[in-house]
C-alpha positions in Angstrom: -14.5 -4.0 -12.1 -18.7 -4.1 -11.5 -20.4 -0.8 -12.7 -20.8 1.3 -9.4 -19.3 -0.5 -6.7 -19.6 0.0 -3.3 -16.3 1.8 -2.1 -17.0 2.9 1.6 -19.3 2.5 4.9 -20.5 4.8 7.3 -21.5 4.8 11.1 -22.3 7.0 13.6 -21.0 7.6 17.0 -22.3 9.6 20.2 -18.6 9.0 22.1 -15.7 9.0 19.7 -13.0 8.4 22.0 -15.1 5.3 22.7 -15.7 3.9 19.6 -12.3 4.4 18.2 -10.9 2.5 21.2 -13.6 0.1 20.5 -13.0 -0.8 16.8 -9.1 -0.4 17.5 -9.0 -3.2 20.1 -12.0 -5.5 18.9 -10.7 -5.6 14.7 -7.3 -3.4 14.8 -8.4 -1.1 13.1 -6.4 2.7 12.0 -8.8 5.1 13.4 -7.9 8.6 11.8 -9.8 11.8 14.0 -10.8 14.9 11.3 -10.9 18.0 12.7 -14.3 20.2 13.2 -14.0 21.9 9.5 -14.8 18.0 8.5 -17.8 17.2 10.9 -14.9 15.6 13.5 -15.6 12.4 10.9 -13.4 9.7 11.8 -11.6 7.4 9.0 -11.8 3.7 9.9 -9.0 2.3 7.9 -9.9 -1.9 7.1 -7.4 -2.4 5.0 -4.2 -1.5 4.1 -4.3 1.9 1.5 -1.5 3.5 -1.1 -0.3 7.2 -0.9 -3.7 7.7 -2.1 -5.8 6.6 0.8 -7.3 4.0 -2.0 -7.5 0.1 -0.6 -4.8 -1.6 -1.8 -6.3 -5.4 -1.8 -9.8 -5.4 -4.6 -12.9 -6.1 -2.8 -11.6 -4.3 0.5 -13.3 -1.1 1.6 -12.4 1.6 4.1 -15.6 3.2 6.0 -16.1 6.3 8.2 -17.9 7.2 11.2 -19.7 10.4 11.9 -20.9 12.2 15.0 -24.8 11.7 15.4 -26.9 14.1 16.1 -29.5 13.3 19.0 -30.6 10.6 20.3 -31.9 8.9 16.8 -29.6 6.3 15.7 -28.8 5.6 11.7 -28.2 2.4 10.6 -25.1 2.0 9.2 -24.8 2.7 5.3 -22.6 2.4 2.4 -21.0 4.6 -0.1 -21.3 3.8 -4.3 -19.0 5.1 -6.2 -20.6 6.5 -10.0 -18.8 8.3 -12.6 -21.2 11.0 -13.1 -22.7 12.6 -9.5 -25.6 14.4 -11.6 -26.6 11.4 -13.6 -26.4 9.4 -10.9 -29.0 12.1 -8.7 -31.5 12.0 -11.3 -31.2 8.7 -11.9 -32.2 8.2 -8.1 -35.0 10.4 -8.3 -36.0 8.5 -11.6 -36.1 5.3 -9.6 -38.3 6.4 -6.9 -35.4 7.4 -4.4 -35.4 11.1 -2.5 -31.9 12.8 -2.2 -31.2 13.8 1.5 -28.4 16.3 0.6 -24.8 17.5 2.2 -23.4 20.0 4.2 -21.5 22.7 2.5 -18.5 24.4 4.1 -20.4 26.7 6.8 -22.5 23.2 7.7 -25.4 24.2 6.2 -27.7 21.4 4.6 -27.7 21.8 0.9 -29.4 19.4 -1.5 -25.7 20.1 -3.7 -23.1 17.5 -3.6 -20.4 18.4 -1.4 -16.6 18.6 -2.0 -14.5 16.3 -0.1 -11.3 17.3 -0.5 -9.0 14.8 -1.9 -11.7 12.3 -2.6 -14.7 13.6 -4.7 -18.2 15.1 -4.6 -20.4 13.4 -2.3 -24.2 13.6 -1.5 -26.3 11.3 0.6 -30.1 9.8 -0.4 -32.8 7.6 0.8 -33.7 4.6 -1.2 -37.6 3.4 -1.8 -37.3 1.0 1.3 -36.2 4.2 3.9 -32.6 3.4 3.5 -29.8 6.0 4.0 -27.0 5.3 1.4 -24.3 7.9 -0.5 -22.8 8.4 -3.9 -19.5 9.4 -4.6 -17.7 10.8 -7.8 -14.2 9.9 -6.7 -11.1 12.7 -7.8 -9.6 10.4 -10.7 -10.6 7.6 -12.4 -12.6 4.8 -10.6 
């Protein structure tokens, strides 16, 4: 396997009824509605996962879509998976890149990673070209 591989996209959503009807009809996709203690995220399943929720076929990825806030859009970004969330956030900052932070459990922005439960700590960041992407330190081995 390549050294930090991308494991995950993200997207937003103003309607979520919407878009999961959308992305269920247009690619058959398993759309999978969190509740409000996770943001009311909403788990695109691609491809078919084990007991773990991990992808099953290498090279597939799952993605995600969030509720956005306003009327800004995000483009969509991507998820990389690292072995060591702290390395990996001054390692960012080494390389010219600003860390945009996470919510932590009463929603508050922190620049901390956050805890997802079952799958790892998290934290989002902005590359040197303005581009929103997230780290992951997955629960288990990678």
């Amino acid at each position: 396997m390549s050294k930090n591989p991308v494991v995950h996209f993200e997207m937003g959503y103003f309607e979520g009824d919407r878009m999961k009807k959308f992305y269920e009809q247009a690619f058959g996709w398993g759309m999978q509605q969190l509740g409000a203690e996770m943001g009311n995220y909403i788990v695109a399943h691609t491809a078919e996962t084990d007991e773990k929720g991990m992808v099953k076929t290498p090279g597939t990825i799952n993605g995600g879509f969030y509720q956005k806030a306003g009327p800004a859009s995000h483009a969509p970004s991507v998820v990389i998976a690292v072995e060591d969330i702290q390395k990996s956030i001054s390692d960012v900052k080494t390389a010219g890149g600003k860390i945009l932070g996470a919510m932590n459990e009463k929603g508050e922005q922190t620049m901390e990673p956050m805890m997802i439960p079952g799958v790892g700590l998290w934290i989002s960041f902005e590359d040197t070209e303005g581009n929103r992407v997230s780290i992951l330190q997955p629960n288990g081995p990678m």
